[in-house]
C-alpha positions in Angstrom: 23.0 -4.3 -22.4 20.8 -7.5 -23.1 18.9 -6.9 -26.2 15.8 -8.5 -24.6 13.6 -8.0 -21.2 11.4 -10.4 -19.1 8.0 -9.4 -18.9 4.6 -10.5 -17.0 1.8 -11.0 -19.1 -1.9 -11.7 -18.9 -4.2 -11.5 -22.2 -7.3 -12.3 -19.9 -8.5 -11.8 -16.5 -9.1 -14.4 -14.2 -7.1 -16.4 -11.6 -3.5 -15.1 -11.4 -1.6 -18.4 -11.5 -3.8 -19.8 -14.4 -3.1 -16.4 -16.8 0.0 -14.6 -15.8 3.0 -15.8 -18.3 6.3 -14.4 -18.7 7.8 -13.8 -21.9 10.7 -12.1 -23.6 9.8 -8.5 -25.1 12.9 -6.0 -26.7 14.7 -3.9 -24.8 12.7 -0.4 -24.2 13.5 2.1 -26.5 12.9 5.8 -25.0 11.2 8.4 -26.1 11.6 12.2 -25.9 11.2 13.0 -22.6 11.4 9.1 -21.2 13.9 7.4 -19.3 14.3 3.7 -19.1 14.7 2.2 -15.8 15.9 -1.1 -14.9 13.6 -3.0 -12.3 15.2 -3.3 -9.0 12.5 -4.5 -6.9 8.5 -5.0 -7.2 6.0 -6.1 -4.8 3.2 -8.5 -5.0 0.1 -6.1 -3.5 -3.5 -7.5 -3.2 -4.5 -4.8 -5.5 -2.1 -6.5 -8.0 -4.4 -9.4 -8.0 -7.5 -7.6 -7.7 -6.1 -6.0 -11.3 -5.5 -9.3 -12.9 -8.9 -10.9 -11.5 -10.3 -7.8 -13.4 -12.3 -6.8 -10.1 -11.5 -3.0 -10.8 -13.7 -0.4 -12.2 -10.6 0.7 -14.5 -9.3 -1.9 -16.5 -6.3 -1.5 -18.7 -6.4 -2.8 -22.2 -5.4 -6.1 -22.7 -2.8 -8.1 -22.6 -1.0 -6.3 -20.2 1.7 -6.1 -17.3 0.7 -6.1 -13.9 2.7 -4.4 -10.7 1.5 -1.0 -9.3 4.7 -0.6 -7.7 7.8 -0.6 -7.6 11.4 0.9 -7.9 14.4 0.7 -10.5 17.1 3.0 -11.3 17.5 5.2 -14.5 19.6 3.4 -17.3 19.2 4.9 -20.4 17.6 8.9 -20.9 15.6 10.0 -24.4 16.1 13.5 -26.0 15.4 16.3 -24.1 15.8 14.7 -20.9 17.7 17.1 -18.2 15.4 16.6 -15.0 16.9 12.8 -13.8 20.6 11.7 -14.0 21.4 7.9 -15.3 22.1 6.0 -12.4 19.7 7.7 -9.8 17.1 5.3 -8.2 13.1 6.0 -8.7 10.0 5.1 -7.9 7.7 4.3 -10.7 4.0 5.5 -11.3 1.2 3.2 -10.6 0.1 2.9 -14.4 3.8 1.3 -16.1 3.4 -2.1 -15.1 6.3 -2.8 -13.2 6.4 -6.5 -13.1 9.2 -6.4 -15.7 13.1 -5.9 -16.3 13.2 -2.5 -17.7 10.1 -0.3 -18.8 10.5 3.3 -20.5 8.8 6.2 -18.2 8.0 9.8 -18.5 10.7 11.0 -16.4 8.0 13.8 -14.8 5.7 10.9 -13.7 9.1 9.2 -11.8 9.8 10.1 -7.7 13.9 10.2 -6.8 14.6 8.3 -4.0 17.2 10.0 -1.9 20.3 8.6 -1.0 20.2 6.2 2.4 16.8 4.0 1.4 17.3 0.4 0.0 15.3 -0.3 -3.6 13.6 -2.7 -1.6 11.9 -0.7 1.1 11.4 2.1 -2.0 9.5 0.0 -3.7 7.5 -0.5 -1.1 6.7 3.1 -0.3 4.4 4.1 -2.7 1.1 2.4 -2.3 1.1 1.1 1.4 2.6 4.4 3.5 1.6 6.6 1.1 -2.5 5.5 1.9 -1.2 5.4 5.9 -0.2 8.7 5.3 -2.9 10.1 3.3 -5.4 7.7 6.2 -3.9 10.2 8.8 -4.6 13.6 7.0 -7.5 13.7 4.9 -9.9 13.0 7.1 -10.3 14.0 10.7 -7.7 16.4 12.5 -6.2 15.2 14.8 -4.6 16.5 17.6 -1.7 14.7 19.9 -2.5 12.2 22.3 -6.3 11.7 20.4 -6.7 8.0 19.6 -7.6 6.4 16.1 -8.8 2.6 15.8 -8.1 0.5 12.8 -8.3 -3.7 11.7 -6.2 -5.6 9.8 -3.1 -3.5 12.0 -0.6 -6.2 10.9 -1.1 -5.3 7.3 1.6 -3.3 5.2 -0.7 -0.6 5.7 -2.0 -1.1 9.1 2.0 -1.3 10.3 2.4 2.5 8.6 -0.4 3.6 10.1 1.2 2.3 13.6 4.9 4.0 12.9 3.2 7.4 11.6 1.1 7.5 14.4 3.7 6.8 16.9 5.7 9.7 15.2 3.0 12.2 15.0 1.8 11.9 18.6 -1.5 9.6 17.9 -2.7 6.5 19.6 -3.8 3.6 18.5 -5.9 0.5 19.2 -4.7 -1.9 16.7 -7.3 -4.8 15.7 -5.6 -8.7 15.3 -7.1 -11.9 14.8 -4.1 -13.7 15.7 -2.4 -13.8 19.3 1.2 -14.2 18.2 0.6 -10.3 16.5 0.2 -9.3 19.9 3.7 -8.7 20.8 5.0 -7.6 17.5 2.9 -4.8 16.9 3.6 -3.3 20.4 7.2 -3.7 20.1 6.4 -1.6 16.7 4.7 1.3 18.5 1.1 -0.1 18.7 -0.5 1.3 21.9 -3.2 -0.9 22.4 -3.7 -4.0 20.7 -6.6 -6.2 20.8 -7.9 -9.9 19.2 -11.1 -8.9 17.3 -14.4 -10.2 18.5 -17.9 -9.4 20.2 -16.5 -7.9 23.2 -14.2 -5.7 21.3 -15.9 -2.2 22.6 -15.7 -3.3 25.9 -12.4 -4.1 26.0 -11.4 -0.7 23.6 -13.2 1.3 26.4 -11.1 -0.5 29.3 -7.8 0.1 27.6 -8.3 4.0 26.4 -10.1 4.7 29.6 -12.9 5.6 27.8 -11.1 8.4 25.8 -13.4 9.5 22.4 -11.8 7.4 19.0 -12.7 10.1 16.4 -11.0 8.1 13.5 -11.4 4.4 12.4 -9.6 2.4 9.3 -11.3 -0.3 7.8 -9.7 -2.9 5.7 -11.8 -5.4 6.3 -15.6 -4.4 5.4 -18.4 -7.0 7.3 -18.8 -7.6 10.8 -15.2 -6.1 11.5 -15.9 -3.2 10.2 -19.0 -2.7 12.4 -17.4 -3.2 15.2 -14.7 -0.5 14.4 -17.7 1.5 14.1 -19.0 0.7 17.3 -16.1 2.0 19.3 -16.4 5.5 17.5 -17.1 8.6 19.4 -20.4 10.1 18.1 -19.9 12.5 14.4 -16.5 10.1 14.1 -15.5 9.0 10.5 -14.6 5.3 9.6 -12.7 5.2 6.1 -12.3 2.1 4.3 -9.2 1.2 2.5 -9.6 -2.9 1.6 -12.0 -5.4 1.9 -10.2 -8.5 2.7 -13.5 -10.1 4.2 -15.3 -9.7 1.2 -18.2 -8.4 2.8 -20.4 -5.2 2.5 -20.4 -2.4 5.4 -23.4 -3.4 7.1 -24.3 -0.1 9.5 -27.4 -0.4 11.7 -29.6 2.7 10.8 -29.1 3.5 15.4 -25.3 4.3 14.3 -26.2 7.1 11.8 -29.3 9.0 13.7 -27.3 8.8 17.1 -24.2 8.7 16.2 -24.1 11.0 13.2 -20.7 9.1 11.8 -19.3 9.5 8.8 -18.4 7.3 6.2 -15.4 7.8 3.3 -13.0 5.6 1.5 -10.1 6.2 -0.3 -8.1 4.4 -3.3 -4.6 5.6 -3.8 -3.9 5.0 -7.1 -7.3 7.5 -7.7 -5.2 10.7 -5.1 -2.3 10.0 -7.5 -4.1 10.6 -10.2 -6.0 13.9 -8.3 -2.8 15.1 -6.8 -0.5 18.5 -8.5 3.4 17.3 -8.7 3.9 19.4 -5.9 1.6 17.6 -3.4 2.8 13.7 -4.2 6.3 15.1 -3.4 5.6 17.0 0.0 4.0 13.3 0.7 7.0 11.9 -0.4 9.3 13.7 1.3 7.5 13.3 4.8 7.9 9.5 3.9 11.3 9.8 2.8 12.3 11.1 6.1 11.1 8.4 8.1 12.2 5.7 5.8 16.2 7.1 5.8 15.3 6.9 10.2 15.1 3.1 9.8 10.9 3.4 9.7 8.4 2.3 6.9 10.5 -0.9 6.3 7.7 -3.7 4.5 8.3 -7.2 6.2 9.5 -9.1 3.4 8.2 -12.6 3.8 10.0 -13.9 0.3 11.9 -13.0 -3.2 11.2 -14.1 -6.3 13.0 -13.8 -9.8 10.5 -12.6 -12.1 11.0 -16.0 -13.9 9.3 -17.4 -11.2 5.7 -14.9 -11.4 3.3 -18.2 -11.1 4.5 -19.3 -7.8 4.9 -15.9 -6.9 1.6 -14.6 -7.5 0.4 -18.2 -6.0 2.4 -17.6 -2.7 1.1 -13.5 -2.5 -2.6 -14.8 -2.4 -2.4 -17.1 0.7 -3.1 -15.7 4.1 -1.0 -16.1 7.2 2.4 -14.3 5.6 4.7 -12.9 7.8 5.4 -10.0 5.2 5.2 -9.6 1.6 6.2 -10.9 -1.6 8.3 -9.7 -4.2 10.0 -10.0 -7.5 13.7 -8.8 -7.4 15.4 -8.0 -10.1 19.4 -8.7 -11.5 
């Protein structure tokens, strides 16, 4: 085994391209109770950048290793270790760092993959189905056939949201603000799926016939998001996910004293960090399911060798991808 790792490194925040480095650190060394898994495949989230701009409320000490996410198999096991076999693939927790070659893990904190899912798609599992997931459940009850509303549909998360749905009997009005998504996300299970603008509740109404939208999913924030909030059915809830407008929720005071809606949000790394064992991995396994079916797959727009983490990170921050970017791993 090489006696050295790659690693991504920033010592400051601030623009990803101008302080992530790489550099060579020793080979992990694990402790009672750890494993050390070898990197197979990480993605490049927004949160990820978020992290390194230092926009979070929880920053980790510095320097540090980016990468929420991400999937490896087990290499090497410390004393006392009985619960994971060497070889087996896992998914990593959100707090490792996983923009690396090898890191050492508690092996209670890591998820088996079953047999049947590429690395590559279970790397991708944990952040973007898992809030699709968690979008679907925590917050309004849905029965089949009710319909749900959400933008930025073509997102990782927006295209879980449209496969769960699909699966679990929901419909949904998928918000776009480019024509060629059209297509895509219908042949993808989308039920309805609309170009965002002023006429958006007129045209929502025309295509549901009307029918109540008790749940919306913001990713956006600003104007989009008011006009998610607009097509709700009176004492509706609209949860917000992302920001990717930058702007604040602006709610006319109308849509509260007549409407009675409700407003949550949700950060997934925060219902990790809430959740027992036992509740990740019933999420998990409901996610595991549908990903051996062929579902949950992250478009992949381009790989990257870790070596490569500046024009990587430079790459994940423009807009217009077809799908995501991530490091791969030998």
């Amino acid at each position: 085994m090489s006696k050295n790792i790659n690693a991504a490194v920033y010592e400051k925040h601030g623009n990803p391209a101008d302080v992530l480095h790489v550099e060579s650190r020793p080979w992990p060394t694990p402790a009672q109770g750890e494993a050390v898994v070898k990197m197979r495949a990480a993605p490049i989230n927004p949160a990820d950048l978020n992290q390194i701009e230092g926009k979070y409320p929880i920053r980790p000490e510095l320097p540090a290793t980016p990468g929420f996410e991400g999937a490896g198999v087990i290499a090497e096991l410390g004393a006392k270790v009985t619960d994971v076999p060497v070889g087996a693939l896992v998914i990593l927790p959100h707090n490792v760092g996983t923009w690396r070659d090898a890191v050492a893990v508690k092996t209670e904190e890591l998820v088996v993959v079953p047999a049947g899912i590429e690395p590559v798609h279970a790397a991708m599992l944990k952040i973007n189905p898992m809030t699709a997931w968690r979008l679907l459940h925590d917050y309004v009850d849905l029965q089949k056939g009710d319909w749900l509303i959400q933008n930025a549909a073509n997102s990782a998360a927006g295209r879980a949201v449209i496969q769960m749905a699909h699966e679990l009997g929901y419909k949904t009005v998928n918000v776009v603000r480019r024509d060629e998504l059209i297509d895509e996300l219908r042949a993808e299970g989308g039920d309805v799926v609309l170009i965002d603008g002023e006429n958006l509740r007129d045209e929502v109404k025309g295509e549901t016939s009307g029918a109540p939208i008790r749940l919306g999913l913001n990713a956006v924030g600003g104007d989009s998001a008011l006009r998610l909030a607009n097509c709700l059915a009176p004492g509706s809830t609209l949860v917000t996910y992302g920001a990717m407008s930058l702007q604040p929720l602006k709610i006319p005071n109308g849509l509260l004293i007549f409407k009675d809606l409700r407003f949550r949000g949700i950060w997934i790394n925060k219902w990790y960090d809430n959740a027992t064992k036992q509740e990740r991995m019933e999420a998990f396994r409901a996610l595991f399911e549908m990903a051996k079916r062929g579902l949950l797959k992250t478009k992949v727009e381009r790989a990257y060798p870790l070596i490569e983490a500046k024009a990587a990170v430079t790459h994940a921050a423009q807009g217009k991808r077809s799908g995501k970017i991530i490091f791969e791993f030998e």
